[in-house]
C-alpha positions as CSV (number, residue, x, y, z in Angstrom):
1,X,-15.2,-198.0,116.7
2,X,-17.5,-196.5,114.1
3,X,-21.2,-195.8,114.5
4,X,-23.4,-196.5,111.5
5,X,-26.2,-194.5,113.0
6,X,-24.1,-191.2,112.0
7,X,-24.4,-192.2,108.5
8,X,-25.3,-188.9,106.7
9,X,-26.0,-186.6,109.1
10,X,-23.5,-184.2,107.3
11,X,-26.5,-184.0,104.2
12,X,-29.1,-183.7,106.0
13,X,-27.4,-181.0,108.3
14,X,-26.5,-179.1,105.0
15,X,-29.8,-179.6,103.7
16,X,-31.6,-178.1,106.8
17,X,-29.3,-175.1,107.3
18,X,-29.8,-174.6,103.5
19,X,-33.7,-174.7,103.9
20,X,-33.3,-172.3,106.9
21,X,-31.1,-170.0,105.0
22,X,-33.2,-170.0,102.2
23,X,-36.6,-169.2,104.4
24,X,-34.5,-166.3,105.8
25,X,-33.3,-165.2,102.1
26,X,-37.2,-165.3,100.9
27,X,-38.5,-163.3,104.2
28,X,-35.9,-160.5,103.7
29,X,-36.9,-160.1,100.0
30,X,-40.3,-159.6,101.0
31,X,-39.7,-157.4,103.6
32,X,-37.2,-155.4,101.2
33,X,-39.8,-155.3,98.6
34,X,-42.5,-154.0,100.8
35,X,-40.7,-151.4,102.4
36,X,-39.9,-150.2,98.4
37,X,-43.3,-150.3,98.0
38,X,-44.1,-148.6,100.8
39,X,-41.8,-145.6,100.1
40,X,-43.4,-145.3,96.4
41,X,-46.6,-145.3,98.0
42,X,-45.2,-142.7,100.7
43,X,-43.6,-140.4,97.6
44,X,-47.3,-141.0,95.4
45,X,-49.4,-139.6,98.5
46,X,-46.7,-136.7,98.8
47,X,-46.9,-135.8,95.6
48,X,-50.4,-136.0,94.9
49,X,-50.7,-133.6,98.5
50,X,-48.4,-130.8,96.5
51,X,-50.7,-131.1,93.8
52,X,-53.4,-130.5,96.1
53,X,-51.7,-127.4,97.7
54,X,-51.2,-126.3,94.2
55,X,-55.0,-126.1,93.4
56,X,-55.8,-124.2,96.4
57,X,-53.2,-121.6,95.1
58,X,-54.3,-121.7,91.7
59,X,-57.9,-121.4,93.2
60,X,-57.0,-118.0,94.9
61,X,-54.8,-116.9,91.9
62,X,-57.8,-117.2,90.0
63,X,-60.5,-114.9,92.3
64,X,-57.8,-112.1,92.3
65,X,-57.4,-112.2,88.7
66,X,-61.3,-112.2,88.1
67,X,-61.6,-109.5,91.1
68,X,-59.2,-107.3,89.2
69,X,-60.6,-107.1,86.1
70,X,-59.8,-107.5,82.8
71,X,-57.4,-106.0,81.1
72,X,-58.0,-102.5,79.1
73,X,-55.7,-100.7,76.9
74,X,-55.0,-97.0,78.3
75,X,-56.5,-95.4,75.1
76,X,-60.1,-96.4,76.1
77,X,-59.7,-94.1,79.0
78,X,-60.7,-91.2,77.6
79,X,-63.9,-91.3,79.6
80,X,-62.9,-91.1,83.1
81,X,-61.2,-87.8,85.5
82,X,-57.9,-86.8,84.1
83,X,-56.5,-87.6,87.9
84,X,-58.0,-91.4,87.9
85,X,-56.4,-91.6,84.4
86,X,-53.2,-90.3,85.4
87,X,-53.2,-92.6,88.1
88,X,-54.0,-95.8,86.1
89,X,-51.5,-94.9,83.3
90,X,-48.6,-94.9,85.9
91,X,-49.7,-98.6,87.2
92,X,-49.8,-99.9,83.0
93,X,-48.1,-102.3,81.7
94,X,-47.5,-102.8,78.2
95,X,-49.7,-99.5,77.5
96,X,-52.6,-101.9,79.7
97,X,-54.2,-101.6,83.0
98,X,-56.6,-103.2,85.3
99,X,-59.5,-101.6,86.6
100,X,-61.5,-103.4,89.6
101,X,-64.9,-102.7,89.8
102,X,-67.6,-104.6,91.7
103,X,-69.1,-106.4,88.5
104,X,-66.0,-108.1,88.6
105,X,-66.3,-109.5,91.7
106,X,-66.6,-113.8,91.5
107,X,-70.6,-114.4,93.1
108,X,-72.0,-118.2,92.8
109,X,-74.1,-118.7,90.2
110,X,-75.1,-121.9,88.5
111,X,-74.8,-121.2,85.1
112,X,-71.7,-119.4,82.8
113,X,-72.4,-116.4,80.8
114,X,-72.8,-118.9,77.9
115,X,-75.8,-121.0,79.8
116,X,-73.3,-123.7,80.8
117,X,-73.4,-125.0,84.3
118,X,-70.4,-123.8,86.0
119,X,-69.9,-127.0,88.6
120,X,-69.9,-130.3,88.0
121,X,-71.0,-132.4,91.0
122,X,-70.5,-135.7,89.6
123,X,-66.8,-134.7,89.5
124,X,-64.9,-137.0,92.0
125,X,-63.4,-134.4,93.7
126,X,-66.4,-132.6,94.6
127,X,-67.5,-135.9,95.7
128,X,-64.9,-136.0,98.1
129,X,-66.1,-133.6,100.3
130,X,-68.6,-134.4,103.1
131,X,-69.1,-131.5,104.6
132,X,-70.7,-129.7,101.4
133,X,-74.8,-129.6,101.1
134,X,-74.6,-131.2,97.5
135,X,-78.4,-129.7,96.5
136,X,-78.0,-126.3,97.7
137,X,-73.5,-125.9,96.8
138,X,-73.7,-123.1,94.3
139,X,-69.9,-122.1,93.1
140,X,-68.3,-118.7,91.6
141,X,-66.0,-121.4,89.4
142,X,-64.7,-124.8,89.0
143,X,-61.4,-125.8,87.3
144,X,-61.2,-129.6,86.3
145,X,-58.2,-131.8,85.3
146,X,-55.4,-129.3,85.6
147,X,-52.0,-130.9,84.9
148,X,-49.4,-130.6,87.2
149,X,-46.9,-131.4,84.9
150,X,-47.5,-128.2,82.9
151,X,-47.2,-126.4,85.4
152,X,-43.2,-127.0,86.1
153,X,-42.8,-128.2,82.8
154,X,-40.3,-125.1,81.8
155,X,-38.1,-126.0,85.1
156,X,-37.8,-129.3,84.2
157,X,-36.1,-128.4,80.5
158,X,-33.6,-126.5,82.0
159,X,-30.9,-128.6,82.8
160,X,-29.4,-126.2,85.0
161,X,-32.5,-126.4,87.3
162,X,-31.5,-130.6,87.6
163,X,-29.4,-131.7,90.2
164,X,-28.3,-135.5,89.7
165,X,-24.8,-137.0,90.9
166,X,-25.4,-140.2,88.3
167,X,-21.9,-139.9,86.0
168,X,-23.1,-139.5,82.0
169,X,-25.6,-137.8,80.2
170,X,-26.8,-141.0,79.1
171,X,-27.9,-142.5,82.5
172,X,-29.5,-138.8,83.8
173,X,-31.3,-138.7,81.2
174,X,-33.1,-141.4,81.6
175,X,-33.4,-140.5,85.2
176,X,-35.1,-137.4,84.1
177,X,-37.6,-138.7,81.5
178,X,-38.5,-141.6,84.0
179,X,-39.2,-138.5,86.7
180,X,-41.1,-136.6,83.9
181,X,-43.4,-139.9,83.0
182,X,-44.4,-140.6,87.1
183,X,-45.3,-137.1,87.5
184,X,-47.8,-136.7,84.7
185,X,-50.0,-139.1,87.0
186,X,-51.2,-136.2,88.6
187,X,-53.6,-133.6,88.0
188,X,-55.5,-130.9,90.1
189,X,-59.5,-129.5,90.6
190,X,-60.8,-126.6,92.2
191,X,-63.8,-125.0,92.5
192,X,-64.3,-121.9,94.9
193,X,-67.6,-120.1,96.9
194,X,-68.3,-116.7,97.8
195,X,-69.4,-117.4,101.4
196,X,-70.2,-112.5,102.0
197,X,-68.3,-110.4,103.6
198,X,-66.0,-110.6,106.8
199,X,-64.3,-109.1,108.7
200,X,-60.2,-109.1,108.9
201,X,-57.3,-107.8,111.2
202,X,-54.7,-105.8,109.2
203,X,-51.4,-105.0,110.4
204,X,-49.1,-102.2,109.3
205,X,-46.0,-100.1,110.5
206,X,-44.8,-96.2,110.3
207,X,-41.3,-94.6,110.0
208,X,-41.7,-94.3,113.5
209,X,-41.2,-98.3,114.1
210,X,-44.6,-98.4,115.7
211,X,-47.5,-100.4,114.6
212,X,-51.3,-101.1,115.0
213,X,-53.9,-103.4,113.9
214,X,-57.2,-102.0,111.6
215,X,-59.7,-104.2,111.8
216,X,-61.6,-104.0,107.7
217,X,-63.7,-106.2,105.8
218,X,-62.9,-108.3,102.9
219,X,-64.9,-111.0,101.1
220,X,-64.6,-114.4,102.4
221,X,-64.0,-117.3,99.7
222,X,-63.7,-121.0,100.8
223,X,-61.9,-122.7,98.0
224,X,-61.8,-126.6,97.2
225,X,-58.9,-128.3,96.0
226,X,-58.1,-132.2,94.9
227,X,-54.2,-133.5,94.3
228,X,-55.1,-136.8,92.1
229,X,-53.0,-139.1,90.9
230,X,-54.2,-140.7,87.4
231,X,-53.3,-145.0,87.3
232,X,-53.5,-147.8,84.9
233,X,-50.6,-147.7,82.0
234,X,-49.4,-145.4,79.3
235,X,-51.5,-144.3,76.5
236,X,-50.5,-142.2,72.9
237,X,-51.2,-139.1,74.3
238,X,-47.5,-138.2,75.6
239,X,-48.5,-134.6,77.3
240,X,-51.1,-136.0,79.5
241,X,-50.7,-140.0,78.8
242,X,-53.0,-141.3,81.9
243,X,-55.5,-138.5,81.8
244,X,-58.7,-140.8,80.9
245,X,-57.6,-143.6,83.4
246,X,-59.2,-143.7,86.6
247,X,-57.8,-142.0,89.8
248,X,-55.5,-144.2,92.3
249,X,-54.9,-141.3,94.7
250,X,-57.0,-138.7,95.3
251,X,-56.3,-136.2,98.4
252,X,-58.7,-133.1,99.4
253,X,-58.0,-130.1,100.8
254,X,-59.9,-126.6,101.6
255,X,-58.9,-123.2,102.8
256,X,-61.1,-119.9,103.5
257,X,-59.0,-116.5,102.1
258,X,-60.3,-113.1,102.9
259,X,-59.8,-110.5,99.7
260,X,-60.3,-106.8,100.0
């Protein structure tokens, strides 16, 4: 005997598993789609931290350059002991040679030797850092809007430096440029100050396989660093193409390094 009541319950069973299946099919899209978010987010702060460390390299790069001096060609040392000449000739290069005297040394100042003031505290970067007395910071330098592309830009041409299992020239290529556009986002800042002189613990060994620790002074530097990535879209300038955009990412760091 057939029941009418039954009368289709097969549709409406198919239409509710096909609602439920569809909830399910929408919920893992999102979940997909905000974990790849996630992970792009993830790589954006890594990168901008690399940049970060990068400036606090370049920062201490920059005090040993400045506290070696400039460089002077050997034939203007005509004025100094035949020994000290002898010497410096031995440690040219390209018929050049550094000399590192105390004028050389980075101090803070406020203004460049051509009246120009040498940090900028409405720089975002400087901002960023609570811990600074913003009416009293006086700085030896400060380095704005540094691009990090630039800076590995030579690694990047060399195709032997790429390492990419995608099959066809075509397809890495794109890879590549794609790679190239995402990472000139981000730029770095630095600025550094000359806090005197400390003291440091030296280590250092013999022939004799023995060593012991001299304890010397140095000059103390406490350098500032940023790793910020630029947002908003592409612009004409294809070196540095979101370098007037605001700043999405911005991550501070600071270090104290100890120079003799």
């Amino acid at each position: 005997m057939k029941n009418n009541n039954e009368k289709g319950f097969a549709l409406v069973l198919s239409l509710l598993l096909l609602v439920v299946m569809s909830l399910m099919g929408g919920a893992l899209i999102v979940i997909s789609s905000g974990d790849h978010q996630s992970n792009n987010s993830s790589d954006q702060y890594q990168q901008a931290f690399y940049a970060a460390e990068t400036a606090l390299i370049e920062g201490e790069k920059d005090i040993l350059n400045k506290m070696m001096g400039p460089w002077t060609q050997t034939s203007a040392l005509g004025s100094l002991d035949p020994n000290v000449q002898a010497f410096l000739i031995s440690m040219a290069v390209d018929n050049r040679v550094r000399i590192t005297t105390l004028a050389s040394l980075p101090i803070n100042r406020d203004n460049d030797d051509a009246g120009q003031p040498i940090l900028n505290k409405n720089s975002e970067c400087f901002k960023s850092f609570r811990n600074i007395d913003r009416t009293q910071f006086k700085a030896t330098n400060h380095v704005e809007s540094q691009h990090f592309y630039q800076l590995i830009e030579e690694i990047l041409n060399d195709d032997d430096n790429i390492i990419d299992t995608l099959e066809g020239t075509t397809d890495k290529q794109k890879k590549v440029d794609a790679e190239i556009f995402q990472l000139k986002r981000f730029y770095f800042e630095y600025f550094s100050t000359y806090l005197g002189v400390a003291e440091f613990k030296a280590a250092g060994s013999s022939l004799k396989k023995t060593s012991t620790n001299a304890q010397t002074q140095g000059h103390a530097y406490k350098i500032y660093g940023c790793g910020i990535m630029k947002g908003g879209s592409g612009a004409s300038n294809q070196l540095e193409p979101f370098k007037s955009n605001e700043n999405d990412i911005l991550i501070p760091l600071e270090t104290v390094v100890i120079v003799g």
